[in-house]
C-alpha positions in Angstrom: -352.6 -152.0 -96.3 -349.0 -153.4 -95.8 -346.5 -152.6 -99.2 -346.5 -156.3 -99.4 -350.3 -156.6 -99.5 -350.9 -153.6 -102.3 -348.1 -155.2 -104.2 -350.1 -158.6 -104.2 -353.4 -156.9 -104.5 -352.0 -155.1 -108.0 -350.5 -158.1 -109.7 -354.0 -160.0 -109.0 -355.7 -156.5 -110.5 -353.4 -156.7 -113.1 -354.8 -159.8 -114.9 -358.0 -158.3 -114.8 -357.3 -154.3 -115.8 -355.4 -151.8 -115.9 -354.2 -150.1 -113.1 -352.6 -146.8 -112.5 -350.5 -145.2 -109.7 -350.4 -141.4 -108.9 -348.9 -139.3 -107.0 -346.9 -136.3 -105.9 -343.4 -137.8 -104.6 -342.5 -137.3 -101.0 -338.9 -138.5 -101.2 -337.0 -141.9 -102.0 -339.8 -144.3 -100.9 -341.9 -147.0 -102.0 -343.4 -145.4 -104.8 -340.1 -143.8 -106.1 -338.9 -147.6 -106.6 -341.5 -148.5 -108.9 -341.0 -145.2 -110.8 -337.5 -146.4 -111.1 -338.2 -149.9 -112.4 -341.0 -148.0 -114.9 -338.5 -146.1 -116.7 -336.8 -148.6 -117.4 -339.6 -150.9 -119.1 -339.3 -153.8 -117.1 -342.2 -154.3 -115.2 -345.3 -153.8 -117.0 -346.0 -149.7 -116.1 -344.8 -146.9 -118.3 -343.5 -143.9 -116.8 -345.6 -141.0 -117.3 -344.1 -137.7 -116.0 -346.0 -134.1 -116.2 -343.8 -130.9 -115.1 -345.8 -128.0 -114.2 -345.1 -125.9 -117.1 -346.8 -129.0 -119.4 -350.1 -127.2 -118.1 -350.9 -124.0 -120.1 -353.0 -122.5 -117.1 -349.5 -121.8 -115.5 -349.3 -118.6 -116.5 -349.1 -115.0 -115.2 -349.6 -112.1 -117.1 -346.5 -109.1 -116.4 -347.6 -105.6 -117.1 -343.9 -104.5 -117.7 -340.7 -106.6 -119.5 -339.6 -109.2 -116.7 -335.9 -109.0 -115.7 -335.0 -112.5 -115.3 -331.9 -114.0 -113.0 -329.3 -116.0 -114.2 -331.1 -119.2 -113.0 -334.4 -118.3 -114.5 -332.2 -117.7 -118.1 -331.1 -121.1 -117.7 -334.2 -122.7 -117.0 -335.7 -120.4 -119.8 -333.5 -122.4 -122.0 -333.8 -125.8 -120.3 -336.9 -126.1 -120.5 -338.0 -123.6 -123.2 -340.2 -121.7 -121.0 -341.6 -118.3 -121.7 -342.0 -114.8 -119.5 -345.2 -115.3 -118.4 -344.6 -119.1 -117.0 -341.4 -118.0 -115.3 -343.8 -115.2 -113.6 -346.2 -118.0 -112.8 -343.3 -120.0 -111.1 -341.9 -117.5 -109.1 -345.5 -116.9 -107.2 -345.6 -120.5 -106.6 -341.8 -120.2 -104.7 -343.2 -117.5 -102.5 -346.4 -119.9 -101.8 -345.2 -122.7 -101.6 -341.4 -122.2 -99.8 -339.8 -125.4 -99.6 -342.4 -127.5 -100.9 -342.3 -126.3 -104.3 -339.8 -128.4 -106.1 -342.2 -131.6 -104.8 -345.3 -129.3 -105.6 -343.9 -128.3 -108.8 -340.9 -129.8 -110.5 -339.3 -129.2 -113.5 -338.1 -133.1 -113.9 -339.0 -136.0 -112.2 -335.5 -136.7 -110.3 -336.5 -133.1 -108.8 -339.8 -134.3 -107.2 -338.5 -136.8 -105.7 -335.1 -134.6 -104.5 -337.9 -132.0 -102.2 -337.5 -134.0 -98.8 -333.7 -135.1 -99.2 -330.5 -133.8 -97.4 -327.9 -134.2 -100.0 -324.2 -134.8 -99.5 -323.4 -132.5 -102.4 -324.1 -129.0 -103.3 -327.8 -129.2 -104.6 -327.5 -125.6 -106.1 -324.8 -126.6 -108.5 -325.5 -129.9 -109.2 -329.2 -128.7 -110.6 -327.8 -125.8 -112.1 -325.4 -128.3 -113.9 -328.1 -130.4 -114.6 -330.2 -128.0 -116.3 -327.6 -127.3 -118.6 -326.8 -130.6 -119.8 -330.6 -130.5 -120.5 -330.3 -127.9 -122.4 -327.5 -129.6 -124.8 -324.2 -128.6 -122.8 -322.7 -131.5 -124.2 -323.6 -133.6 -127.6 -322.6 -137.8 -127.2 -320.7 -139.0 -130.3 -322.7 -140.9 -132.7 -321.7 -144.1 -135.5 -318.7 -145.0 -133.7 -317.2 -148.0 -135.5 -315.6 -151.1 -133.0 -312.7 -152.6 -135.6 -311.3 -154.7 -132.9 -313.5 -157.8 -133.1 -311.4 -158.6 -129.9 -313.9 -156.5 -127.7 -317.5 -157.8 -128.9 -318.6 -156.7 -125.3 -317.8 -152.9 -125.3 -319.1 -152.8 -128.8 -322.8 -154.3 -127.9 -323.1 -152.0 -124.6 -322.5 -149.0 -127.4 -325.1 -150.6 -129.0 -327.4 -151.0 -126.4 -326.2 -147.4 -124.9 -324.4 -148.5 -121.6 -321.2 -146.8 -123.2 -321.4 -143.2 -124.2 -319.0 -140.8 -125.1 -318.1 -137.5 -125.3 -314.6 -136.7 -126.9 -311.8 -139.1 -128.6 -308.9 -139.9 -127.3 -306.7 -136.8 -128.6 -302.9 -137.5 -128.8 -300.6 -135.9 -126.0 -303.0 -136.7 -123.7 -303.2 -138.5 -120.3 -306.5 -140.2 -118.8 -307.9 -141.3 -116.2 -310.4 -144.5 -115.9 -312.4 -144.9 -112.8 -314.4 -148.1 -112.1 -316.7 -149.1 -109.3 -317.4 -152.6 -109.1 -320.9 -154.0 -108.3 -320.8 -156.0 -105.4 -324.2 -158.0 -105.8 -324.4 -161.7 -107.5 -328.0 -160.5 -109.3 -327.5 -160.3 -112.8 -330.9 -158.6 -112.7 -331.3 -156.6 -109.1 -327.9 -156.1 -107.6 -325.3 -153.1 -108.1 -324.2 -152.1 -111.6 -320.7 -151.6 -112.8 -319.7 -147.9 -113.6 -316.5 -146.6 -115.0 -315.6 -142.9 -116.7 -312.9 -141.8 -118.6 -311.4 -138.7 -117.6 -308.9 -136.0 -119.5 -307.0 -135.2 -116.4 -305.8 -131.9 -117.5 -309.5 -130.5 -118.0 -311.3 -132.6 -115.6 -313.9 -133.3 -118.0 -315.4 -136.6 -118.1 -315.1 -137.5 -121.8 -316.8 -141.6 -121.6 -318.5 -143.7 -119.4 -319.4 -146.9 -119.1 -322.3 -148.7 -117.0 -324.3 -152.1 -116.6 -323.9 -155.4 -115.1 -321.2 -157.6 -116.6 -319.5 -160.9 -115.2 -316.2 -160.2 -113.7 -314.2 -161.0 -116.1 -316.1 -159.3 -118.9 -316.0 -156.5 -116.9 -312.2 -156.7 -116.5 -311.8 -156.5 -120.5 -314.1 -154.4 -121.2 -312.0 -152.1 -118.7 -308.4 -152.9 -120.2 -310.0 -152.4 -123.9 -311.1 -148.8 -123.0 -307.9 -147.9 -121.1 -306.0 -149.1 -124.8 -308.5 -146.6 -126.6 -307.4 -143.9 -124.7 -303.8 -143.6 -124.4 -303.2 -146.4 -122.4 -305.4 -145.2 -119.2 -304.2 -145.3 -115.6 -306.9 -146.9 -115.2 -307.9 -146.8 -111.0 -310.3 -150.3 -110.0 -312.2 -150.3 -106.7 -310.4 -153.2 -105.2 -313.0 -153.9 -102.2 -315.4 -157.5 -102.9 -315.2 -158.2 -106.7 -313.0 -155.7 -107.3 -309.9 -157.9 -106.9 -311.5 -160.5 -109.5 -311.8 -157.6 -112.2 -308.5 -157.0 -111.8 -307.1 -160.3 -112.1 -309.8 -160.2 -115.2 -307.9 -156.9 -116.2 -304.3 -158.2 -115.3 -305.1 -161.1 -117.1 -305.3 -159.5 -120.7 -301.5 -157.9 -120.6 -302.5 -154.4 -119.7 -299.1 -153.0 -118.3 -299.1 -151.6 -114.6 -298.4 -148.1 -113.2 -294.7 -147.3 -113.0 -293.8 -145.0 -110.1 -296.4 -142.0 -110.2 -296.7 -142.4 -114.1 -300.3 -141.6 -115.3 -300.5 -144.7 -117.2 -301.1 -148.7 -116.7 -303.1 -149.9 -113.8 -302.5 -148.3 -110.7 -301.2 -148.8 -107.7 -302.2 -147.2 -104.3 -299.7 -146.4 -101.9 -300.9 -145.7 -98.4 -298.8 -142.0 -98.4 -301.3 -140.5 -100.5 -303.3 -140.4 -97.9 -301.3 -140.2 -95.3 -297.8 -138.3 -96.0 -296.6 -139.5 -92.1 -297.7 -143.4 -93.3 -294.4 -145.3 -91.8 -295.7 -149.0 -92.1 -293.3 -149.6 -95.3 -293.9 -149.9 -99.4 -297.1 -151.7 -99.8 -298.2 -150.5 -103.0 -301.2 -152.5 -104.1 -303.3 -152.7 -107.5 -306.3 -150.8 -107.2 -308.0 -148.0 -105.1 -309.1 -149.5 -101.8 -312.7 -148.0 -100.4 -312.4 -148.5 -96.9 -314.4 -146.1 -94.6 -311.4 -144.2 -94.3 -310.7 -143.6 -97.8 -313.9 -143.6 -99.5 -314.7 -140.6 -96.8 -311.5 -138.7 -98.5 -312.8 -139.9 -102.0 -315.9 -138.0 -101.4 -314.6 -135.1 -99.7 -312.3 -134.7 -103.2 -315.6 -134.5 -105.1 -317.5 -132.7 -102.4 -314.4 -130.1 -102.9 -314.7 -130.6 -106.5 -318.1 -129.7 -107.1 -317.7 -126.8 -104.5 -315.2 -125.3 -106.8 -316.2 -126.4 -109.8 -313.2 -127.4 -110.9 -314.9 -130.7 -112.8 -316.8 -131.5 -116.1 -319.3 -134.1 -115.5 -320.9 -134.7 -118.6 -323.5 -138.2 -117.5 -326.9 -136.8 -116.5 -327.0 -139.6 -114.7 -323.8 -139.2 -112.5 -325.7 -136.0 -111.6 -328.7 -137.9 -110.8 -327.0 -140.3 -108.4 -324.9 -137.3 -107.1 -328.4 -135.5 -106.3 -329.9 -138.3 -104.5 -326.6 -139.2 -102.5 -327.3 -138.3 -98.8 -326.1 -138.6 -94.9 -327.6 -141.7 -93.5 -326.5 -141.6 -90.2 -323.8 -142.8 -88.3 -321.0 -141.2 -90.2 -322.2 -143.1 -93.3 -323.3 -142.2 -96.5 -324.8 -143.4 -99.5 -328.1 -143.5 -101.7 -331.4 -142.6 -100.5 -333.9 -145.5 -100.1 -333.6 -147.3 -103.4 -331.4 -145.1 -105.2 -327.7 -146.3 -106.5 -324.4 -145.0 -105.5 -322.0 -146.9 -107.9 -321.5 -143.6 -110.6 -321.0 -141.4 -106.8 -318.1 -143.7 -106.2 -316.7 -144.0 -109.9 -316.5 -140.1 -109.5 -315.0 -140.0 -106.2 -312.3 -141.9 -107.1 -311.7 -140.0 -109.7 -312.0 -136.8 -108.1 -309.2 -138.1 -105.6 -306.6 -138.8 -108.4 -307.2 -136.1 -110.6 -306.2 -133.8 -107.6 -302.9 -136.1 -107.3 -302.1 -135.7 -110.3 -302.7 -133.0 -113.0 -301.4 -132.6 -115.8 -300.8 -129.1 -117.8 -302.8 -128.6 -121.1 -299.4 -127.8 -122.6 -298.4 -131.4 -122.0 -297.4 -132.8 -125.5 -294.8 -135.5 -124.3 -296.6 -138.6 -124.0 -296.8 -140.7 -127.3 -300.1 -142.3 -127.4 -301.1 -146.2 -128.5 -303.1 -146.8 -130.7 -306.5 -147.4 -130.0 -307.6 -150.9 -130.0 -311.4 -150.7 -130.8 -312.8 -147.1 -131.5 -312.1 -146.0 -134.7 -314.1 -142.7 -135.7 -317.9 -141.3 -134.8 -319.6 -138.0 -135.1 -321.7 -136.1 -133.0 -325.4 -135.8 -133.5 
């Protein structure tokens, strides 16, 4: 049967039962979809995902202490496994070879991860992965919005689209990065996605993602660049990019002066290329072209190579993971995966390595913010 006639067939079946897909995931595919839409509750299905170490027959008894690698410590911890399982697991690498993450994964991004050839380092990225798992970094709880001003950024806390990490901390510059959906689909197109970055660590310390009309959008964005330290805050310009920031010019937020690290930025064309000779053209936003969303990515390729960022969204991770060479000389999510946090990190990745700042910096005096007043981690 066609996907078209199973999918008719099961909403018919539906009426009369239940009904219950199973398998072991062979890469972004028609399945994988529905997985997606499962988690997030809106179709009916609840996600149900067993790792292998939820079975207590994978075991294997050692007859001496096990010396464990570095990785095994980790996922020891991740995962709170014991000797005997990571004894168990190892067996099943040697068996199993490449197949083992699909045959046995630890989380349910990884089963579906087996077949794909990822952009980025897969090593690091699941290594990173397992340690946000594992608590890395705590999100910062009972934040209190004063500014009734900003009723939007307030309810996606709420409704946890808006996490963060660290407060704004005076003397110090940031960096806000924001992809713009390009789909009309309140429901089904792109999302929005925007982090807040400490550009003298390199450690995303917010980030922000849904679906929001333009100008919402363009608010929300200035309200967050006010909460910390006046942002530069860097908009994908490309499709409705240029109406979130007539959205975000529109509310008063001041532009980039020169190479400052504050107001809304402005790309000139010599970043890119020191021999550009076409003039001063200095535009509002970060243009993704082909040409510069390839050096966008090759920033957080480089990035992640060195690791020389803190990405604290599991989720960036998780887009990062499933981001993969499509042919052609383009690149982008695997089969129904999203790419918008990829991009809000690329562009990020490209500015922090323009510009960073020393942690000695003290000069800057910061604004007040607007909104966020106090929270506490869990």
């Amino acid at each position: 049967a066609t996907i078209n006639s199973l999918d008719a067939s099961l909403k018919v079946a539906a009426r009369l039962g239940n009904i219950v897909e199973e398998t072991t995931a062979q890469g972004y595919n028609h399945f994988q979809a529905d997985w997606t839409t499962a988690k997030k509750g809106t179709d009916g299905y609840k996600a149900i995902f067993l790792p292998w170490y939820a079975d207590s027959r994978n075991v294997e008894a050692i007859p001496t202490m096990l010396e464990c690698t570095p990785d095994e410590e980790r996922q020891k911890q991740a995962f709170n496994l014991n000797n005997q399982q990571i004894a168990w697991y190892r067996t099943a690498q040697r068996e199993q070879k490449g197949l083992v993450q699909q045959e046995y994964p630890f989380t349910d991004d990884e089963a579906f991860l087996s077949t794909l050839q990822t952009y980025f380092n897969k090593d690091i990225l699941i290594r990173w992965r397992d340690l946000l798992i594992a608590g890395r970094y705590e999100a910062i709880t009972d934040i209190r919005f004063a500014d009734t001003d900003n009723p939007a950024l307030a309810r996606a806390y709420r409704e946890k689209d808006f996490t963060v990490w660290e407060l704004p901390r005076n003397g110090r510059y940031y960096l806000l990065s924001a992809d713009t959906a390009e789909g009309l689909d309140p429901k089904h197109g792109d999302y929005d996605s925007a982090s807040v970055w400490d550009m003298a660590s390199r450690k995303q310390v917010a980030h922000l993602h849904g679906r929001w009309p333009t100008d919402v959008y363009g608010k929300m964005l200035s309200a967050l660049g006010y909460i910390y330290n006046t942002a530069l805050i860097a908009v994908e310009r490309n499709n409705h990019g240029g109406s979130v920031l007539l959205a975000l010019q529109g509310t008063g937020y001041p532009d980039q002066l020169g190479n400052n690290n504050t107001g809304i930025y402005h790309h000139d064309p010599k970043f890119l290329d020191p021999g550009y000779t076409g003039g001063m053209s200095r535009k509002a936003g970060f243009p993704t072209l082909e040409s510069t969303k390839g050096i966008a990515l090759e920033s957080l390729y480089n990035a992640v190579e060195n690791e020389d960022i803190e990405i604290c969204a599991p989720e960036t991770i998780g887009e990062m993971l499933t981001y993969v060479n499509l042919g052609g000389g383009k690149f982008g999510g695997q089969g129904a995966a999203y790419d918008d946090r990829v991009m809000d990190a690329a562009i990020a990745a490209f500015l922090l390595r323009l510009r960073f700042v020393p942690e000695t910096q003290t000069k800057l005096q910061p604004v007040k913010p607007k909104a966020l007043i106090a929270g506490r981690r869990r």
